[in-house]
C-alpha positions in Angstrom: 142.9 138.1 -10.0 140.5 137.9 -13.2 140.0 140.9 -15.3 138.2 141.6 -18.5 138.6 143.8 -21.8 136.2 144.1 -24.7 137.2 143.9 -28.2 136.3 143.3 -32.0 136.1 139.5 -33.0 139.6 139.7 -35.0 141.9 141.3 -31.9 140.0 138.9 -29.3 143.6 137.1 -29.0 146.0 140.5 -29.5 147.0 141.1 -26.0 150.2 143.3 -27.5 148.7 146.9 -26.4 149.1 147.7 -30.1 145.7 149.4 -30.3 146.7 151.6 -27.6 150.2 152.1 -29.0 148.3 153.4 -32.4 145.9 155.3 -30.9 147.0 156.3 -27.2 144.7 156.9 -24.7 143.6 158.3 -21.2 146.6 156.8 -19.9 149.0 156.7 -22.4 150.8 158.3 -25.3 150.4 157.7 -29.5 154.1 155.2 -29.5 153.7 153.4 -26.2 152.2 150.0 -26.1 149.3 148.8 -23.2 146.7 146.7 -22.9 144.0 148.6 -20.8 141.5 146.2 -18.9 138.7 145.6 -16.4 137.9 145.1 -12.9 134.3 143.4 -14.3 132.3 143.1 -16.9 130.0 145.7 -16.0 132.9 148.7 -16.5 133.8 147.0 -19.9 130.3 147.5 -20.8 130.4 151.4 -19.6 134.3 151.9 -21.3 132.7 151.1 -24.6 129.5 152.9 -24.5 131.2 156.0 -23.4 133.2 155.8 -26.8 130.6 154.9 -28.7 127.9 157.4 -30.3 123.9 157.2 -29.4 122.3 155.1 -31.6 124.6 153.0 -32.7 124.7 149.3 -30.8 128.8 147.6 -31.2 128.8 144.8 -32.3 131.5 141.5 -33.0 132.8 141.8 -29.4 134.3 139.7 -27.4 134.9 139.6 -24.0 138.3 138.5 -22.8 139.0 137.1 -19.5 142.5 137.4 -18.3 143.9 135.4 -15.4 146.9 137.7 -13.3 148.9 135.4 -11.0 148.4 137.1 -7.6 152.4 137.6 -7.3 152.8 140.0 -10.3 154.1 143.1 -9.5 151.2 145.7 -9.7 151.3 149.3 -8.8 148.2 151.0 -7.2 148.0 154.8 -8.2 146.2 156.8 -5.1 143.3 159.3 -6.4 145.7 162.2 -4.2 148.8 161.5 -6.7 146.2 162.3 -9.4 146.2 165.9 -11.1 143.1 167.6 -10.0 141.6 167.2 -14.6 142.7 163.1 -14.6 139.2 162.4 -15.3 138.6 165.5 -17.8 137.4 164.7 -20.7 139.2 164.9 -23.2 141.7 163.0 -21.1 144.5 165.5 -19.8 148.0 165.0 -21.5 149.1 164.9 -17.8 147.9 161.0 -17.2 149.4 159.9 -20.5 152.7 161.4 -19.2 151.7 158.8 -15.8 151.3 155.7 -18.3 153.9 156.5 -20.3 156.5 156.6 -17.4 155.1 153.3 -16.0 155.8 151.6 -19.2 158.9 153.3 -19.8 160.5 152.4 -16.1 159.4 148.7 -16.3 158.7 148.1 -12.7 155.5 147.2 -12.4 153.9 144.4 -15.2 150.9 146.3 -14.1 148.8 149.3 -12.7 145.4 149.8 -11.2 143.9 153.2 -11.8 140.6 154.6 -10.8 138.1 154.6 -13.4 137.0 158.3 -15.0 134.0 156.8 -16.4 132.6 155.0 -13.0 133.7 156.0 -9.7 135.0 153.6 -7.0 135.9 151.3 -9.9 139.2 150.6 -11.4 141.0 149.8 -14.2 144.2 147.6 -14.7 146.8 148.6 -17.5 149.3 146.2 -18.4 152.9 147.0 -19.8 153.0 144.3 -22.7 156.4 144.9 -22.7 157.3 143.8 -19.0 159.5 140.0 -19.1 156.4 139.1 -16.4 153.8 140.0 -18.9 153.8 136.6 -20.2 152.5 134.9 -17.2 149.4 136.6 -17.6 146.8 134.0 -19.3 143.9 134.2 -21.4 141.0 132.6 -19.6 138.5 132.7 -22.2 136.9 134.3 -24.9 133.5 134.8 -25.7 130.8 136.8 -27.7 129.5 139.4 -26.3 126.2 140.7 -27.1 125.4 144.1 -26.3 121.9 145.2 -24.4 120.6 147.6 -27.4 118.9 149.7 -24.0 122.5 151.1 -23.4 122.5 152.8 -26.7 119.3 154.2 -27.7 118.5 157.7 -28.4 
């Protein structure tokens, strides 16, 4: 399976889950490390402008194309084991507590949630952490211009 992540020109090779460790996220707590990714480019694309104000076009990013051997063990979580806010914004405390117990239990190298920003789509988290993490590769990098359209006032 391929998945994808954008991000700044000088963390295009950090694949630690250290940006999500500083800052935390939808899916996980300020202290726990994971590397949030992609089912396609095309969510990548809506995961940034989302967190990005009008007006304002990213730029230096990369996109990173990560190859997960078929056999890792990933963990799919069902939209009815979701609390009824997990796509609230801002994010819940209630999904952090989810990521944070994935990491923290080490079963899974990975897990596939549904997307709050696009419905139908998903994103994979990966516990850096996990001993399988490190068959995981890195495909490619590239730059990744972004369409000014998606950011205009």
């Amino acid at each position: 399976m391929r998945v994808y992540r954008l991000s700044k020109g000088q963390y295009k090779h950090d694949l630690s889950g250290r940006g999500a460790e500083l800052a935390g996220g939808r899916w996980n707590s300020k202290g726990t490390a994971m590397l949030y990714t992609c089912e396609s480019r095309a969510l990548c694309t809506t995961e940034i402008a989302v967190h990005t104000p009008l007006g304002i076009v990213p730029f230096d990013y990369w996109l990173i194309t990560l190859e997960v051997p078929d056999d890792l063990p990933i963990k799919e979580l069902p939209l009815d084991e979701l609390p009824e806010d997990w796509k609230s914004f801002p994010h819940p405390n209630d999904t952090q507590l989810i990521g944070d117990a994935f990491v923290r239990e080490g079963k899974y190298v990975g897990m596939k949630v549904p997307s709050a920003v696009v419905q139908g789509d998903y994103n994979y988290l990966f516990n850096p952490r996990h001993p399988q993490f490190t068959q995981i590769g890195l495909d490619s990098t590239e730059p990744f211009p972004f369409d000014e359209r998606l950011f205009v006032k």
